[in-house]
N, C-alpha and C positions, 0 to 999 in steps of 0.2 A: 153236921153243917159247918158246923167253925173248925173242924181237922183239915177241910176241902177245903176254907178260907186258906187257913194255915200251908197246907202243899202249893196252893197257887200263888201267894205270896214270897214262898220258897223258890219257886218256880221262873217268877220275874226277875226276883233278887238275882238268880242266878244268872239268865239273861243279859239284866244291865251289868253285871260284873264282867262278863264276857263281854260286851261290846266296849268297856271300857279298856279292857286289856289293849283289845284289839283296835282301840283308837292311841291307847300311848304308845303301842309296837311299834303301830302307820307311822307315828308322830317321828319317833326314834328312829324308824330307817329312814325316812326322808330328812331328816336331820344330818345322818350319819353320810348319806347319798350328797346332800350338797357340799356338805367338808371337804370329801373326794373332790366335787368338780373345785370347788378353790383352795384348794390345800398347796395347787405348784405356783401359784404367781397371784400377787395382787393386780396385777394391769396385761392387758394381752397386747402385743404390735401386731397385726397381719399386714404380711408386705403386699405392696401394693404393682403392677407394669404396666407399661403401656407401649405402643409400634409409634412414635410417630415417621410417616412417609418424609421422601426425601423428594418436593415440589423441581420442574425443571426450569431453567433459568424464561424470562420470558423480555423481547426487546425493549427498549423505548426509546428513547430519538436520537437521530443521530445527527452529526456534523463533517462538513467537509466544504472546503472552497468551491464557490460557484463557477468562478475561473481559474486557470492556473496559467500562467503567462512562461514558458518557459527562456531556458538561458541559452543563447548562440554556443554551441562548444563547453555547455558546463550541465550544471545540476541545480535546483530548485527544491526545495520542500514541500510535500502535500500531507496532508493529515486525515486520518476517518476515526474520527470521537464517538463513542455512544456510550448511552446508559443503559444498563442490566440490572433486571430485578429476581431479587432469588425468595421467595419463602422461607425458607428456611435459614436467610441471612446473608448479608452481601460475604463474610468468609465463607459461603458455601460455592463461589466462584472462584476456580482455582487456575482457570486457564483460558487464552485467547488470543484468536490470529486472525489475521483482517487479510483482503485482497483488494488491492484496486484496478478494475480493467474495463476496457475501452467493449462498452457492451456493441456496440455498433458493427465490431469486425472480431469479438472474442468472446469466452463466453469465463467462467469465474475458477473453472476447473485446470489444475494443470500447476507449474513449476513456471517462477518468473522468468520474464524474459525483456524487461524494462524498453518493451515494444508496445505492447498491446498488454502487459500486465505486470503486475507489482506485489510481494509475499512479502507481510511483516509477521514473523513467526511467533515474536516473542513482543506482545504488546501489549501496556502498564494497565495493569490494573488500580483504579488510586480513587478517593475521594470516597471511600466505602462509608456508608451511614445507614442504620436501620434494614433494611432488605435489599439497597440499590449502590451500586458501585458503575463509574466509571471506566472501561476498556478506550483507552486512547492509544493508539496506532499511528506512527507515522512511516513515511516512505521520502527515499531521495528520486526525484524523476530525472532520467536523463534528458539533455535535448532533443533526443531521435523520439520520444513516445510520441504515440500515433496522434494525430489530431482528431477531435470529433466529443463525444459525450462518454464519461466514463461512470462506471458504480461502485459501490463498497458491498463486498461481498465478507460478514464476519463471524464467525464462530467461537463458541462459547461454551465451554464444557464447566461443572460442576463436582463437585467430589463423588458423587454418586456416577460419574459418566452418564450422566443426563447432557447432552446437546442442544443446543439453540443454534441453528443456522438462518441469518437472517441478510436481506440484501436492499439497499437503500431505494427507495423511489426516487428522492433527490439525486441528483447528477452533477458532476462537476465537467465543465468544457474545459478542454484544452485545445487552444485556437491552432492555427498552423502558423510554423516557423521559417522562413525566410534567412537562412543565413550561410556565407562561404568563408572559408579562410584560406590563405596558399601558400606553400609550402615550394622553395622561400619565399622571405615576406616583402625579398627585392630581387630585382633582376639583375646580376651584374654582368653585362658584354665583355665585360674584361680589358686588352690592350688589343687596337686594330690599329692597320698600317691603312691611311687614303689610297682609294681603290682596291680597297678587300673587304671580304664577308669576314664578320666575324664567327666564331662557331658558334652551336644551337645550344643555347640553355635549357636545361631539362624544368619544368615548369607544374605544379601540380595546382588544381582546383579543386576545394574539399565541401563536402555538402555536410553542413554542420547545423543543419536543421532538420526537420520535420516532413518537409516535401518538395517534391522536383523541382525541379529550376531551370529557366533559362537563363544566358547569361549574354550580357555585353560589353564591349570592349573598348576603350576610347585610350587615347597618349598625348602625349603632348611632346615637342618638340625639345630637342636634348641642348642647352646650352652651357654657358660657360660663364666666369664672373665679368671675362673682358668682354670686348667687343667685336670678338671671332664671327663669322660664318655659323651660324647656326645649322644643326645636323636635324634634318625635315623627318617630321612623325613617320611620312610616308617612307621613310628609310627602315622602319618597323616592321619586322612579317614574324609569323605567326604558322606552326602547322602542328597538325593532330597524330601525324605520325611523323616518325624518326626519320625516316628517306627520304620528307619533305615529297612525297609524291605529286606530281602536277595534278592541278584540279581540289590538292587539297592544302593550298598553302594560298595563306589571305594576308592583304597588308592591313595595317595600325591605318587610323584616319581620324581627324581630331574633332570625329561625331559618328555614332554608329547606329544602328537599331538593333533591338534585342534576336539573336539568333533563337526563331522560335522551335527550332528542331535541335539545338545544342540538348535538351533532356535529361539532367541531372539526377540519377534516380535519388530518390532521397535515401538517409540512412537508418537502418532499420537495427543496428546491434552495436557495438562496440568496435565495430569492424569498420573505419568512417569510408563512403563513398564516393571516391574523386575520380576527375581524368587529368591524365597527362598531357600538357602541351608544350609545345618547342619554340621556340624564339628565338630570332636574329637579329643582327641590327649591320645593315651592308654601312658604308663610310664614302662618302665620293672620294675623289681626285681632288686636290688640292684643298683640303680640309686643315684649317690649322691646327697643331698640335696643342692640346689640351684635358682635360679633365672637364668633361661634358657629364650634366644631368638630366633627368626629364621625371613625368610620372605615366605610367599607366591607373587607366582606372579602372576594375572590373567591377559590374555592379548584375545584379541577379534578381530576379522578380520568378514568381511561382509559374510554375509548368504545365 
């Protein structure tokens, strides 16, 4: 009985001897395993990315004159201002052109033609802060642009080539223009002998505004510093062609009404729209010699 004690005693010992082995091994390669994992670096960086998208421009309000009053024979200023908002930062707006055109008879598409429309190609971008920048545009209008209500049609690209095309609801009027000049800006008859025609002065009437015109014609009597004979308005004529043809050759009268079929088309380019007329001034018989003046007045009202 006590030999069987003794084997099975032997028997345990052995046991816990082997499980102790085989807890210091464990111990020792997990020991020796984690060395490995930190043995290359005390601290690890993992880089890190990301996409961010490039958002496209989007409007917000714009400015332009409610009226535009144009110049007889010259140019005026018009302007179309707005704000643009960019996500990703007003320097992600990198370019912008504006159009202004007479929506009533044109439409925003096409090459100017400072009739019916206006291209500023190259227009400032400025007052950039936070996400939103300024596109201000301006244009010179000639006198001939069309009359009626006009728009701002404007475009907006981003570095991305992301587009914004956007067109104003507000309108600017441009009234209609009323105005002539002539070409020259005096008549001169030259030297007449009493009892002769003088020759026909070649006479131009220029439409130097916005829309047709009638016109009328009034003079005044030619005189002199002394106290000559005065030379009669109705000594004045007038024709539309060069051969003076009958029926179309009118006298001067010192009151007229407006020739409502005279028709001045208005002018529509750079190309100005007049007509030609001819003037004489006949001299009676026994007129004294002198240095005789007078005025004509033309005056013009819409067609």
């Amino acid at each position: 009985m006590a030999r069987r004690v003794v084997e099975v005693s032997a028997s345990l010992f052995a046991l816990v001897l082997l499980v102790a082995l085989a807890v210091i091994y464990s111990f020792g390669g997990l020991n020796e395993f984690a060395a490995s994992i930190t043995g290359f670096a005390t601290s690890q960086q993992p880089t890190t990315s990301a996409i961010i998208g490039n958002g496209a421009p989007t409007a917000g309000t714009c400015y332009m004159p409610t009226t535009l009053t144009l110049a007889a024979d010259g140019n005026v200023s018009a302007y179309c201002n707005c704000s643009v908002d960019d996500t990703n930062g007003f320097g992600d707006i990198v370019f912008a052109n504006a159009t202004l055109f007479n929506f009533t008879t044109a439409g925003a598409v096409g090459a100017a033609n400072h009739y019916t429309k206006y291209v500023n190609q190259t227009c400032t971008l400025t007052g950039g802060s936070g996400t939103a920048v300024w596109s201000n545009c301006s244009f010179e209008f000639s006198y001939f642009a069309a009359p009626g209500d006009w728009k701002c049609a404007m475009l907006v690209n981003d570095s991305a080539n992301n587009v914004l095309n956007m067109t104003t609801t507000a309108v600017m009027n441009v009234p209609t223009l009323v105005a002539i000049t002539t070409d020259p800006s005096s008549v001169s008859y030259g030297s007449i002998s009493p009892g002769a025609n003088g020759s026909a002065v070649t006479f131009k009437i220029n439409n130097v505004g916005n829309i047709k015109v009638d016109i009328k014609k009034e003079a005044s009597n030619l005189t002199t510093g002394g106290a000559q004979k005065q030379i009669n308005v109705s000594n004045q004529w007038y024709a539309y062609d060069v051969a003076w043809t009958a029926g179309n050759v009118y006298q001067f009268a010192n009151e007229s009404t407006f020739n409502a079929t005279y028709d001045l088309a208005a002018t529509t380019s750079n190309t100005v729209v007049n007509r030609t007329e001819y003037y004489k001034l006949a001299v009676d018989p026994g007129q004294p010699a002198g240095t005789y003046t007078g005025l004509i007045t033309i005056t013009a009202q819409e067609g």
